[in-house]
N, C-alpha and C positions, 0 to 999 in steps of 0.2 A: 746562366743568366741571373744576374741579382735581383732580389726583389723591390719593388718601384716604393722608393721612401718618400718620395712624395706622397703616399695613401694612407689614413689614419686606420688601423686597424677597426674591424667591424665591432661592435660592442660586445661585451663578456656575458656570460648563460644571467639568464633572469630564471625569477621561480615563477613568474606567472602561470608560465603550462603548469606547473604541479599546483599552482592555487584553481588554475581551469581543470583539470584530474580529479582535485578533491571535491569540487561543484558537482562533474557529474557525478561523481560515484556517491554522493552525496543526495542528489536527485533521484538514481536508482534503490535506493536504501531507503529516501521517501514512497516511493511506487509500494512499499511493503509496510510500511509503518504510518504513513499520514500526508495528509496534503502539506502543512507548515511544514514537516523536512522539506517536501518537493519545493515548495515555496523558497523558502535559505539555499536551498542548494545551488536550486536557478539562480538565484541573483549573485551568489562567488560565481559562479560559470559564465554570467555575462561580463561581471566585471572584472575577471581575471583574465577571458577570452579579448575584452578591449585593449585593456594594459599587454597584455603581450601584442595584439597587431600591430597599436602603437612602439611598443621597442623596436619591434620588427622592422616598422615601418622606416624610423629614425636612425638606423644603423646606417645610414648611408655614408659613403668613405668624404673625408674633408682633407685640402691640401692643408700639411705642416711643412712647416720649415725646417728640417734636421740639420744641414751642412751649414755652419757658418758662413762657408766660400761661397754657396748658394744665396743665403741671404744676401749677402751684401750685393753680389750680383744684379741680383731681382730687385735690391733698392738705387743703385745707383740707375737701373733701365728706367724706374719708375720715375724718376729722380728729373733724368732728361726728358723720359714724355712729358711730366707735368711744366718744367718750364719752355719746351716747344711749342705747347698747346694748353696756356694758363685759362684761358677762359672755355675752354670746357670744363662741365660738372660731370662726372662719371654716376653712371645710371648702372642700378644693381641688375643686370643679364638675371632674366624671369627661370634660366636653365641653371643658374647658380644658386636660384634660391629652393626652389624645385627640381634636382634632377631625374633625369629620364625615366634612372634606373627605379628612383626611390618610387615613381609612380607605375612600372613595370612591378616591382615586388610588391607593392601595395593589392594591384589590382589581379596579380596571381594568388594572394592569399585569398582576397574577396571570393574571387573566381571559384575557389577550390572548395570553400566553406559553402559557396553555395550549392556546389557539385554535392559534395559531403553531405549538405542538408537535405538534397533532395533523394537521396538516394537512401541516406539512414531513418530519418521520419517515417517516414511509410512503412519502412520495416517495423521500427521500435511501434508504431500504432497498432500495426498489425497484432505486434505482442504481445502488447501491454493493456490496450483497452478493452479486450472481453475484462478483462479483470473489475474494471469500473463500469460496463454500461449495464443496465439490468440488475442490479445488486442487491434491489429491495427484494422483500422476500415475497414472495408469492402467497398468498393464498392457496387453500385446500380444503375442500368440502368432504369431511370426514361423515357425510351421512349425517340420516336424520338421529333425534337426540333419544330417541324410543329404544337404539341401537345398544346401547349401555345403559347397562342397568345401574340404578342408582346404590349409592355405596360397592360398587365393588369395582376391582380394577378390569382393565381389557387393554389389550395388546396391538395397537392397531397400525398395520405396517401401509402407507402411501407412497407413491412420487412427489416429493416436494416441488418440481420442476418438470412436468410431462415432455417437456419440449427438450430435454437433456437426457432419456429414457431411463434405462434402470443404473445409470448413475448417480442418479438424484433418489434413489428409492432411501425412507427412512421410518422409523418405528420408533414410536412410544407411550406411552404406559397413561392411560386417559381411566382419571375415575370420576362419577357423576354425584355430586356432592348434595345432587338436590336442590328446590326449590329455598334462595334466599332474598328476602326481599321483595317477593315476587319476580326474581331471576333465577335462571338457572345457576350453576355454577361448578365448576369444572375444575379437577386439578390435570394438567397435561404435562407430566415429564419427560425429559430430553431420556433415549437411552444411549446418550454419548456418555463414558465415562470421563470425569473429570479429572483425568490422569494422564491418558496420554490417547483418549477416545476410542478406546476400545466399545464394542456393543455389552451394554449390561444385561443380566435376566434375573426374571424374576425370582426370589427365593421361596419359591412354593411351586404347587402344583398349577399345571396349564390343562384348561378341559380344549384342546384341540377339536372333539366330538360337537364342541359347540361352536364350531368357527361361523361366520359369517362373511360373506362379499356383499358391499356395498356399492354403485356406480353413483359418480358423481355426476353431475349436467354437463361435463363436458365429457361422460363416456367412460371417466378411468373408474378404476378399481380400487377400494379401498377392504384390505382383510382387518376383523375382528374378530378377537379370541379372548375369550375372558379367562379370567386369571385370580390366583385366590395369596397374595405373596405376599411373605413374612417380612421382605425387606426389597432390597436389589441387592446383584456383588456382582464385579466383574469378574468370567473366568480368567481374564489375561495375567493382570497381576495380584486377584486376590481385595481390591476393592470394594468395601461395605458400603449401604445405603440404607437407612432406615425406612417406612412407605412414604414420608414426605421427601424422600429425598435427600437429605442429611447424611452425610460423613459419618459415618461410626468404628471405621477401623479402614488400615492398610494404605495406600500412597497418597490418595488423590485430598485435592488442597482444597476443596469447596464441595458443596453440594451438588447435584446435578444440576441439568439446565433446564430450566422451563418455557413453553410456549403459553404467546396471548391467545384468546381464541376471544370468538363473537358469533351470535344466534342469529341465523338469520332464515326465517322463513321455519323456523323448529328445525335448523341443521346445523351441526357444530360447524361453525368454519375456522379451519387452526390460522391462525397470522404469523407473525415473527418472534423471534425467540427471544431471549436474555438469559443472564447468570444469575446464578443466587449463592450468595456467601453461606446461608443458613436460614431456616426456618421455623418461628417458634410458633407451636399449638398445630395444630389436624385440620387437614380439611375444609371446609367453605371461612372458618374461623380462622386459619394460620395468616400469622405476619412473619410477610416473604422480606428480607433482606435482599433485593435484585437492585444487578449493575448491569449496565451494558453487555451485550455480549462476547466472551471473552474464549479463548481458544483453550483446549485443555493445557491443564500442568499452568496455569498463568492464576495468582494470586487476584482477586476481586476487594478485598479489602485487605486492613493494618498494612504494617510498614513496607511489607513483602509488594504489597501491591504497587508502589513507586517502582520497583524494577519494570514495569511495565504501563510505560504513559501514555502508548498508542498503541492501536487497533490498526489492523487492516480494513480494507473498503468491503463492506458486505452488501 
């Protein structure tokens, strides 16, 4: 059986789908680096998803004329109806300018994207949104401020998150800097290493014999351990830290991280964290160079720091 030359072959491959391809994965790659990707991504995805329904849609077969012997045929039949029947105006058939089909494949693609939608949304929410709800950092009532003694360090391990149990458990290095201003004041270091976050320790002696457990008003447990440390280092690769925190030898590309805190009621409450590129002077007196919070092995300042323009959602 020949094939019917009266049908204009379907249209040739479009790049849309891969312009619609590179939207989402372009959306997923914002889900880990920042809303503006998700932002850009979505809109190639919309607009490359349209432009393809519409090709799709448009591909519908139209009569050509191939055979000479054909034409002529179909001109001379046309030829006789019009002078049989001159005063009819031929009216364009609503099925020729819209066929059937072209609204059968339109509405099977709709159909399917909305199948599609309802089925994958839910999933991908399911996924994707713990990662954005709840992000802000929680509070933490580290005990009252009597707890640590002034000038010297202490080791003080919490749940960042109670509600996430001892996955959320975290330690660090809080010393009491004394009455400034008539405020207290406090230096509170991250003991993530800023290399590839390994746990730091102190380079000195721990008096363990003087631990303390603290309970905070909502019940949990806060341990203190005072500490007498010449620096920080990490065992994992060999990372130094001087007592402010500062980089003094082996991988890691910034300072450690530091937490905000606030007095409330004579109780240290820890807040949310940040990075610090470097810190000059000691103690209630030092000027903290702090940036947003930044993940280890990721530069905070200089040039290095353009390799990294977004942040994940915390």
């Amino acid at each position: 059986m020949e094939p019917n030359r009266d049908q204009q072959p379907s249209s040739g491959p479009s790049l849309w789908p891969i312009g619609f391809a590179l939207g989402v994965a372009c959306v997923l790659v914002g889900l880990i680096v920042g809303w503006p990707v998700v932002a850009v991504g979505g809109a190639i995805a919309i607009v490359a998803g349209a432009l393809w329904v519409r090709d799709a849609s448009s591909s519908h077969t139209v009569p050509i004329e191939v055979e000479p012997e054909t034409r002529a045929a179909r001109d001379a039949a046309r030829a006789r109806a019009n002078a049989a029947a001159p005063e009819e105006v031929p009216v364009a058939d609503e099925s020729d300018r819209y066929p059937r089909s072209v609204f059968l494949e339109g509405a099977t693609l709709g159909i399917g994207v909305l199948i599609g939608g309802v089925i994958t949304v839910p999933v991908l929410g399911f996924m994707v949104a713990p990662a954005f709800v709840n992000q802000h950092p929680k509070s933490v009532d580290l005990g009252p401020i009597d707890a640590f003694p002034e000038n010297q360090y202490t080791i003080a391990t919490f749940l960042r998150n109670p509600t996430q149990g001892e996955v959320s458990r975290r330690t660090a290095f809080v010393r009491n800097n004394g009455v400034v201003d008539g405020k207290p004041s406090f230096t509170i270091i991250s003991n993530r290493c800023a290399h590839l976050g390994c746990p730091v320790q102190p380079s000195g002696p721990i008096f363990e014999a003087r631990k303390k457990v603290e309970k905070t008003a909502l019940g949990q447990q806060v341990t203190i351990i005072p500490t007498q440390p010449a620096g920080f280092g990490c065992p994992c690769h060999g990372g130094q830290y001087d007592t402010e925190g500062n980089r003094t030898a082996g991988p890691p590309v910034r300072a450690l991280d530091r937490y905000d805190f606030n007095i409330v009621n004579g109780r240290l409450v820890l807040l949310g964290g940040y990075s610090v590129a470097f810190v000059d002077g000691e103690g209630a007196a030092a000027q903290i160079h702090r940036y947003k919070l930044s993940d280890p092995g990721q530069h905070v300042d200089g040039i290095e720091s353009l390799l990294y323009p977004f942040q994940p959602p915390r």
